[in-house]
VMD Tcl script that draws the C-alpha trace (Angstrom):
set ca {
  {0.00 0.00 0.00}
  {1.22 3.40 -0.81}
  {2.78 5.72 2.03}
  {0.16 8.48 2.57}
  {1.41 12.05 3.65}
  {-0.42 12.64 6.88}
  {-0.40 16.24 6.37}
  {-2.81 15.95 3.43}
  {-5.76 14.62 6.30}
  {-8.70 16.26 6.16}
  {-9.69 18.32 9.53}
  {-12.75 15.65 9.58}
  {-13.57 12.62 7.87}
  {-15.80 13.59 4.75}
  {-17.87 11.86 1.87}
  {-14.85 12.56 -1.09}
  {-14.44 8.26 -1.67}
  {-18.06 7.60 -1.16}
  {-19.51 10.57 -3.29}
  {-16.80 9.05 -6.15}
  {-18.09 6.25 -6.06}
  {-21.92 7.18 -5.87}
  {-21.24 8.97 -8.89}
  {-19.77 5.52 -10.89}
  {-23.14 3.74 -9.83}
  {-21.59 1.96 -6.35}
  {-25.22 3.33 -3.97}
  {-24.38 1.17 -1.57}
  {-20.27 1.78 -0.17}
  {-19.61 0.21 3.54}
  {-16.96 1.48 5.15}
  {-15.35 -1.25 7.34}
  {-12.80 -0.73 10.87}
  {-12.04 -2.88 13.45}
  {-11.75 -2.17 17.34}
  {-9.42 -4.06 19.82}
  {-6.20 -5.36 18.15}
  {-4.18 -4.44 20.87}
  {-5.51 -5.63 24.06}
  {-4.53 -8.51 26.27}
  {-8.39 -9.89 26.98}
  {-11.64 -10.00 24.55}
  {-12.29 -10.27 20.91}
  {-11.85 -8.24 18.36}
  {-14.46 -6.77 16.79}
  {-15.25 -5.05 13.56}
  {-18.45 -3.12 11.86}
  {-19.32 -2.54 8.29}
  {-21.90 0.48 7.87}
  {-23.48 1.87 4.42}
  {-24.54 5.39 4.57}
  {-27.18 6.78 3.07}
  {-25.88 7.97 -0.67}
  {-26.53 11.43 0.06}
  {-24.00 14.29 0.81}
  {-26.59 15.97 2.68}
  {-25.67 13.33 5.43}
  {-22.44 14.99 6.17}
  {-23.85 18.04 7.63}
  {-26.03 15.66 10.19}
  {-22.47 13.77 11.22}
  {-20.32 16.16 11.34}
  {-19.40 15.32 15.05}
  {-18.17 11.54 13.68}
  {-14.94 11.25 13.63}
  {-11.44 8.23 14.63}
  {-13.68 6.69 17.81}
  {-10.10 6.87 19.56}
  {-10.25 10.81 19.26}
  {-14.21 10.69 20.93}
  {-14.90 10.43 24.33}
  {-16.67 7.55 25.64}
  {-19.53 9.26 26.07}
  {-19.65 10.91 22.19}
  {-19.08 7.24 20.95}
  {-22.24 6.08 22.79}
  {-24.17 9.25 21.61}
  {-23.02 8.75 17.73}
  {-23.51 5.11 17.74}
  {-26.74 5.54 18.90}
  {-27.17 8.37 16.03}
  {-25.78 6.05 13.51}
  {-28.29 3.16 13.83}
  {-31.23 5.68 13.06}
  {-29.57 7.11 9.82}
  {-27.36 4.25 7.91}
  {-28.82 2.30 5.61}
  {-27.28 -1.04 7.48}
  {-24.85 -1.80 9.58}
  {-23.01 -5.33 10.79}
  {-20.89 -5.88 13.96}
  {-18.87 -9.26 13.67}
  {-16.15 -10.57 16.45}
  {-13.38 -12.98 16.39}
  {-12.68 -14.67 19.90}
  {-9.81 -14.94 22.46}
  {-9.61 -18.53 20.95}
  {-9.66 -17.60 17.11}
  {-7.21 -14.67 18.01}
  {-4.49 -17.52 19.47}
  {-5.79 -20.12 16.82}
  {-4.89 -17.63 13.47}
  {-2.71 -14.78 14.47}
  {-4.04 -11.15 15.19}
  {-4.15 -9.92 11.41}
  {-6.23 -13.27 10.17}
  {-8.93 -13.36 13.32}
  {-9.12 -9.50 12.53}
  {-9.60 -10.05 8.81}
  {-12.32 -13.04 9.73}
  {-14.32 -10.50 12.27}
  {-14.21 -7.60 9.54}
  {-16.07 -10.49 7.04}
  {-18.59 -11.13 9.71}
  {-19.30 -7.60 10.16}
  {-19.92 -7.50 6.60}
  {-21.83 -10.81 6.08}
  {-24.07 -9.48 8.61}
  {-25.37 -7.06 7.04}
  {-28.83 -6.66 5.33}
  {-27.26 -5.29 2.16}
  {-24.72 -6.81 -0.17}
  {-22.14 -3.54 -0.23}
  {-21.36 -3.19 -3.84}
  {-18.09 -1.28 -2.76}
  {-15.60 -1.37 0.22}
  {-13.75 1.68 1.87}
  {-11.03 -0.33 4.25}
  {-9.32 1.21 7.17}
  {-5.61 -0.03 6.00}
  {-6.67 -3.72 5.49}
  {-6.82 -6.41 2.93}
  {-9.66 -8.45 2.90}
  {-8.81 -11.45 0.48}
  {-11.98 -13.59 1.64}
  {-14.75 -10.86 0.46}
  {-15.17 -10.93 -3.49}
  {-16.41 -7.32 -3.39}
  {-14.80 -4.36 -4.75}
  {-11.86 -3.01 -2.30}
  {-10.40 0.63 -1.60}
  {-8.06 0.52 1.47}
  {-7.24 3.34 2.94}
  {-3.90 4.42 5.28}
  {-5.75 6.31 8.03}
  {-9.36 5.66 6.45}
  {-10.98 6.54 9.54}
  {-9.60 10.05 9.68}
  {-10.62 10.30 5.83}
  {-13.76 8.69 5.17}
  {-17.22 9.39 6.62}
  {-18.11 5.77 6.57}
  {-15.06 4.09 7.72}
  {-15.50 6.62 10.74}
  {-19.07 5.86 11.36}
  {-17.90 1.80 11.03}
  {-15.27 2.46 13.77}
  {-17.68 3.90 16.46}
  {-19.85 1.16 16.25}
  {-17.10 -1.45 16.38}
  {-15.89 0.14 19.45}
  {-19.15 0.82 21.03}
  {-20.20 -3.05 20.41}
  {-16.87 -3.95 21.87}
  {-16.62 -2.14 24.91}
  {-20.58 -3.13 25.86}
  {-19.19 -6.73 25.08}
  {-16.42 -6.44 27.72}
  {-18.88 -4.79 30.24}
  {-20.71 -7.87 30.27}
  {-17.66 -10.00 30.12}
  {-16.85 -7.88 33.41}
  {-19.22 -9.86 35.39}
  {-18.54 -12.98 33.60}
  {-14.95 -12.74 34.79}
  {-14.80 -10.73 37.75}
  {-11.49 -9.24 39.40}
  {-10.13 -8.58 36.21}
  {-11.80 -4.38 35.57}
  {-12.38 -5.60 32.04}
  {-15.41 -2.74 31.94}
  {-12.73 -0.12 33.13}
  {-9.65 -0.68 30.48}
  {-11.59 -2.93 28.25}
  {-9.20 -5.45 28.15}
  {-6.10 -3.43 27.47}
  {-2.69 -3.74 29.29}
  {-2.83 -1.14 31.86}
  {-1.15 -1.31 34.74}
  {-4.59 -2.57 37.09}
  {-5.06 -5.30 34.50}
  {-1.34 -6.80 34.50}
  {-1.54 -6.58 38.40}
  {-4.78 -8.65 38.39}
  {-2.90 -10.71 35.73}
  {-0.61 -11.86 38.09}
  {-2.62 -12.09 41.24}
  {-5.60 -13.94 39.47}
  {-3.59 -15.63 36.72}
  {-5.12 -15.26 33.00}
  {-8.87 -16.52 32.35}
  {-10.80 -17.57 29.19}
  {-11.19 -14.77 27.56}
  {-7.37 -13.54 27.67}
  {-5.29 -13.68 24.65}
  {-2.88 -16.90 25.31}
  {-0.51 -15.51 22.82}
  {0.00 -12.03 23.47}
  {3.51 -11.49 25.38}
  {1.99 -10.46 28.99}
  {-0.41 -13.50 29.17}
  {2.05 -15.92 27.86}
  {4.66 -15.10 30.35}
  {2.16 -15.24 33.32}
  {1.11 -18.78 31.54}
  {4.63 -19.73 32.16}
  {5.67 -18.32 34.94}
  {2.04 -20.75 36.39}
  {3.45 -23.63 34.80}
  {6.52 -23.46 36.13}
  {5.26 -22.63 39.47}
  {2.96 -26.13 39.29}
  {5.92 -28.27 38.15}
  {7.92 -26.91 41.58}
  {5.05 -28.00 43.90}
  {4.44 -31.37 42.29}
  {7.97 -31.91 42.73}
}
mol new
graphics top color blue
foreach p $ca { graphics top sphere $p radius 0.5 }
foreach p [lrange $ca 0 end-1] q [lrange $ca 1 end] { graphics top cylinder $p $q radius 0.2 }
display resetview
C-alpha cells in the first residue's frame, strides 16, 4: 500500500471516496474498521456500515470522527445516532480462541467479514481502514488512516468500538477481578496486576507477550510444587 502524507488529512472525515463512487453507480459503499487489536483480553471486533448515498448526510455527522479521538460518552451518543440514519450496519467478532488459533491480522480479517456478512445489504463497494480483505469478493479501496478520511469508515469504527466495549462490560461480570469494563481489556497497569494475582482466564489472549509469560511463569510454578 502506498505511504500516505499525513499532512494531506482532512480536519474531519468527509464523503470525497463515497460521493466518487456514488457517482460511478456503487449506492451502496460500507466502510469497514475494526476495534481491539491491541488488548490482552476480549475479541476483536469489527463493523461494516453503508450510509445513506446522500451528501446531505455529512452536515447531520459532522461530530463523527477516529472513535479513539471521541470520548466515551460521544461514541455512545453517535452510535446511537448512527443506527437511526445508515442504511445497514453489521458488527462481527473474532474470539480470544480464534485470536491464538490464526494470528491477530487473520482473526481481525475473519471479524471484519462477519461484520460484513451481517449485514442486510450486499455492499457493492468497500472503503477499508488499512486492510486487505482477500476472503470478500467485493470491490476493495483501502485506505492508510481511512478513519480520519472517510465518513463511513468513521461511522464503522464507532460502532465497532461501542459493540466492543458493551461486550467487555458484560464479560466484566462474567470474569470478575479482572476491571475488564474499566480498560476494556487493554494492558494497563490494574489489569497486569490482576494478571498476576488472578492468573489469566478464558477470555485472555494466550498468545500475546503479557499472558504468555504469566502462563509460564504458572506452569513453572505447578511443576515446583508437584515436585
Amino acid at each position: 500500500m502506498p505511504k500516505f502524507d499525513t499532512s494531506l488529512l482532512p480536519a474531519e472525515p468527509n464523503l470525497d471516496f463515497e460521493e466518487t463512487l456514488w457517482g460511478c453507480g456503487d449506492r451502496w459503499v460500507a466502510g469497514v474498521d475494526e476495534a481491539g487489536r491491541g488488548p490482552l483480553a476480549g475479541p476483536v471486533a469489527a463493523a461494516a456500515a453503508i450510509l445513506p448515498p446522500d451528501r446531505q448526510v455529512y452536515l447531520r455527522l459532522r461530530g463523527v470522527r477516529d472513535s479513539k479521538q471521541m470520548s466515551a460518552d460521544e461514541r455512545e451518543y453517535w452510535a446511537a445516532q448512527l443506527k437511526t440514519i445508515l442504511l445497514a450496519y453489521g458488527i462481527g467478532f473474532a474470539s480470544s480462541e480464534e485470536i491464538y488459533a490464526l494470528g491477530i491480522v487473520p482473526a481481525t480479517q475473519l471479524a471484519v467479514q462477519r461484520a460484513v456478512e451481517a449485514l442486510p445489504l450486499t455492499p457493492e463497494h468497500l472503503l477499508v481502514d488499512f486492510l486487505k480483505l482477500p476472503g470478500l469478493p467485493i470491490p476493495q479501496t483501502p485506505l492508510v488512516k481511512g478513519d480520519s478520511r472517510s465518513l463511513s469508515i468513521a461511522s464503522a469504527s464507532v460502532l465497532a468500538k461501542t459493540a466492543r466495549d458493551a461486550l467487555l462490560c458484560d464479560l466484566d461480570r462474567q470474569y470478575p477481578g479482572y476491571g475488564f469494563a474499566r480498560h476494556k481489556g487493554y494492558g494497563t497497569r490494574a489489569h497486569l496486576d490482576a494478571l498476576q494475582r488472578l492468573g489469566p482466564c478464558p477470555i485472555h489472549r494466550r498468545s500475546f507477550q503479557p499472558v504468555a509469560e504469566c502462563q509460564e511463569r504458572l506452569k513453572e510454578f505447578n511443576r515446583e510444587v508437584i515436585s
